[in-house]
Structures are given as C-alpha cells and as structure tokens.
N, C-alpha and C positions, 0 to 999 in steps of 0.2 A: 504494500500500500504506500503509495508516496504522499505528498504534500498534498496533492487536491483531496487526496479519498480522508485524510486525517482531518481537514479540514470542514469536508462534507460532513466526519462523525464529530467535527466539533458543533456546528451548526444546529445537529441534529438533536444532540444531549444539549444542548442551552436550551433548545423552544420551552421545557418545562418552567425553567428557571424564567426565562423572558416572560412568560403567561403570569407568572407568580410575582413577579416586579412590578407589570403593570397593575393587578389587583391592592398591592403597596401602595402604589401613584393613587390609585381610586380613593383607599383606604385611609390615607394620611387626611384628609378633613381641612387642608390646605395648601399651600405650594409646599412639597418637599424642599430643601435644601439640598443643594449641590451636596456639600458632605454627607447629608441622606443619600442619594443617590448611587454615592463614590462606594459609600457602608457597605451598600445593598448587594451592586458590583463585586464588590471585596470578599464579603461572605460568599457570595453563588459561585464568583471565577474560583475561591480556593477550593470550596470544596468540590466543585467540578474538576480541578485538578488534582488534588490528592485524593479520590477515589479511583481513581485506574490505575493511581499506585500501590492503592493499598490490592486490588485486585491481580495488579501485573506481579506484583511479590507472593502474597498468597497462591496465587497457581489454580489448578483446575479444582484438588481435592476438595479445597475451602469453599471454592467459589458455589459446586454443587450444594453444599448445605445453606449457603448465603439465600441461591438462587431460590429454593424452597418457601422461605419468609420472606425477599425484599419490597416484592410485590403487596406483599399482606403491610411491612411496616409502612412503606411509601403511601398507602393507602389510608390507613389509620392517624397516619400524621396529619395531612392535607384534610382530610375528610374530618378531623375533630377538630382544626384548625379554623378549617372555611366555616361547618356548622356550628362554633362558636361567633363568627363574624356575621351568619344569617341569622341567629338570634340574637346580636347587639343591635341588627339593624332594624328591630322588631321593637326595639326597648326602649319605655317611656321615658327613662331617665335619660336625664340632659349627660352626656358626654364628657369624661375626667377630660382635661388636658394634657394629662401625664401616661394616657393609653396612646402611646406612638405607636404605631406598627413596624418601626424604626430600632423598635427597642432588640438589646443583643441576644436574647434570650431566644425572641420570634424570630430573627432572623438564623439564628443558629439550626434550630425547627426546621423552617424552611427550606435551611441552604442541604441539609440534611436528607431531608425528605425529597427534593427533587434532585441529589446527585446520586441518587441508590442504585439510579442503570449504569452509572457509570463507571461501579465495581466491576460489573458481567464484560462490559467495555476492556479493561484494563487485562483481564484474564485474556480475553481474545486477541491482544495484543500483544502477551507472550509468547503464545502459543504463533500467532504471525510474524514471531521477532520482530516487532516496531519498534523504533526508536523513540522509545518510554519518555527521553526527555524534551524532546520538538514536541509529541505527541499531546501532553498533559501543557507544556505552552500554546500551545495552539488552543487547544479546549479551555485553559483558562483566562485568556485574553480575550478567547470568542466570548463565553460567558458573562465576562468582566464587564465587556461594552454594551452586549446586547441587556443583559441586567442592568444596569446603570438608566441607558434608555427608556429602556421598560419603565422604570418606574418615573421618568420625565414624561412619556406619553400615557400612563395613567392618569398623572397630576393635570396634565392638559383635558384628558374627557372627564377628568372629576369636575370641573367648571362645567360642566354642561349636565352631567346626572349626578350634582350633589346629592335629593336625596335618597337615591338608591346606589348610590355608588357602594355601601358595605355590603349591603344585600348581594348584589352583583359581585361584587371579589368574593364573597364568601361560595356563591354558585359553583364559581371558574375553579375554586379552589376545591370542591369537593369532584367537581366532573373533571376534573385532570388526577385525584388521586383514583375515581373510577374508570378512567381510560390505563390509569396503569396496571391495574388489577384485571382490567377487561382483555390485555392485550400478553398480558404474561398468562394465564388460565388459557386464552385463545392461541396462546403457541404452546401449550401441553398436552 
C-alpha cells in the first residue's frame, strides 16, 4: 500500500471522528474557540494515531479478542453519550455554563470511542508490513484537521438550528455508534 491507499484509510477512519466534531460545533451553545477546536483536533488526531499502534504491536492474536467487543464498546460509548445529549435537549432546566462539550473528560470518551476501528487498522498493517510511522502521521494529521473543522462547521449551523442543535448531535451520535455495530455484526 503506498501513500495514496494510507491516505484513503486515513480519510476513511477520521469520517467518524469528523461526524463527532461537528455535533461538538452544534453542541457548544456558542462560537467554539479556536483552542476549542485545536482540543478537539488534538484528542481525535492522537488517538487516531496511537490506535494502529497499539494494534500494529499487539499482532493478530490480540486483535481477535479486541475485535469481538470493539464494536459493542464503540457503541455503548456514543450511544450513552448522544442519548445523554437527546435528553438535555429535552430538559426544562436552563443550561450550566460550565457543561462545555469541550471538556477533557468528553473529549477523551469520544476521541476513544471513534478510534476503536483503528486498532483492526493497525493489525492489518502489520501483517501488510506498512510503514507504521508515515502510516499513523498521515491518519493523525488527516484526523487532526478534519476534526478541528468539524467542529468550526458545527459552530456555523449551530446559528441556524440553535434550538435543536443538542437534540441533533445527540441523534448523529447514537446513529454513528449504531452504524458501527451494524457494520461489524454485518461483516460476521
């Protein structure tokens, strides 16, 4: 695999992370800040990078037992995440200003829960002997930007469906941890 095919699986492992940035932008209740944004980047390009190493070190044996559950965690994460966010967006109570969606905890959650394919990723590029280290730069620089973005084009349609915008990220967030679940069950 060369540069473009690394590329294309960087592209492809961020969409999650990009989906999940923008519901951030939605989320945040007013303009994000650039260092918001940079956070957001930060967390999803790392840990989009250091999961195919943890996958490309551990080898095939680990990865089968990983594979078994990553679907189920990715799922549970997002999925108690977003349906957290579709019953704040429900809720009569006026809004803390100190619930950022910014915060490092949620982001940690997040960045977590949508780099879990890119354990099975990291195994498959052992086995292809890839160069592990262009490989995990590449994915985390694609990640890094396209998250960042993500969540500057949230923060722009949050002006426009303020208020359903948590409602809506909360949506996006359960039906992306159900397309992960739906797509690993559907290749077994």
């Amino acid at each position: 695999m060369g540069i473009a095919g690394i590329i294309l699986v960087a592209l492809g492992l961020s969409m999650d992370a990009f989906a999940v940035a923008i519901t951030l932008g939605l989320a945040a209740g007013g303009r994000p800040t650039m260092p918001q944004a940079l956070l957001t980047g930060a967390y999803f390009g790392l840990f989009q990078a250091f999961m195919p190493v943890v996958g490309y070190l551990a080898g095939a044996h680990f990865a089968d037992r990983i594979e078994t559950i990553d679907h189920w965690v990715a799922f549970v994460l997002l999925g108690a995440i977003g349906a957290k966010m579709i019953w704040d967006s429900f809720s009569r109570e006026e809004k803390k200003p100190g619930r950022s969606p910014f915060r490092p905890a949620n982001l940690l959650v997040l960045a977590v829960a949508t780099s879990i394919d890119a354990l099975a990723v990291g195994v498959t590029f052992a086995f292809l002997r890839i160069d592990i280290i262009t490989a995990v730069a590449v994915i985390g620089v694609t990640t890094f930007a396209l998250s960042t973005v993500g969540v500057k084009i949230g923060s722009a349609a949050e002006a426009r469906f303020r208020s359903k915008a948590e409602l809506f990220g909360g949506i996006v967030l359960v039906i992306i941890g159900i397309k992960i679940l739906i797509e690993h069950l559907a290749a077994h």
